[in-house]
N, C-alpha and C positions, 0 to 999 in steps of 0.2 A: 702533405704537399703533392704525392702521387697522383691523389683524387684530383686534383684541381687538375695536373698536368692531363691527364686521362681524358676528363670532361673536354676542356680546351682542346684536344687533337680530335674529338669525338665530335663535337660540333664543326668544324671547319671540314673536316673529312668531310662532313655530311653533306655541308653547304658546297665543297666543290665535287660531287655525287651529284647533286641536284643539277647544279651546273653543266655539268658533264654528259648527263639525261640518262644515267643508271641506277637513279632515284627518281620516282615521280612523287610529285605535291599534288594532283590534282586524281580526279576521279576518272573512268575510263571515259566514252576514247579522248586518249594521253595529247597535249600539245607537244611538239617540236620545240624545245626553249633551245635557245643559242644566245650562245654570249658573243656579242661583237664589239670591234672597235671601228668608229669615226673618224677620218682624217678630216684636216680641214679643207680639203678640195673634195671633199663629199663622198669618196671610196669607202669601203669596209672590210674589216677583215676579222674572218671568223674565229675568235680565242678559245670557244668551245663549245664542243657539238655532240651526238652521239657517232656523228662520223667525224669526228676530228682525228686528229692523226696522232695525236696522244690524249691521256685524261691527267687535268690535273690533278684530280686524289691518287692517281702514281705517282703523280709528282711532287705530291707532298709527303707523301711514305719514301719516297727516293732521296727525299732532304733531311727528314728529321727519322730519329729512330724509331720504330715500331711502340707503339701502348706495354708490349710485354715486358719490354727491358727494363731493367731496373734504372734509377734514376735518380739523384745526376750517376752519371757513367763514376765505377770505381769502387 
């Protein structure tokens, strides 16, 4: 069950890495990906960037336990 838990935090890691822009998917030179949000009055606001003002993959290591721990906790 560990392997599965592992995989699972290792993909999403990844994908908010990508996200993030301290992983790149493409070949050099690198594009600027940002993830943004839409209002309906046409505004945007940036959710993630490599200048964003946090990275969500701390933010996901900040919520769930680390890969090492053992697991379930006990």
């Amino acid at each position: 069950m560990e392997c599965v838990r592992d995989a699972a935090h290792s993909a999403v890691f990844g994908l908010l890495c990508v996200l993030d822009g301290v992983r790149v998917i493409d070949d050099p030179p690198h594009v600027d990906l940002h993830l943004t949000a839409t209002n309906p009055d046409g505004t945007t606001t940036t959710l993630a960037s490599l200048l964003g003002p946090f990275s969500l993959h701390e933010e996901l290591n900040g919520l769930v336990h680390p890969p090492s721990e053992r697991w379930p906790a006990g």
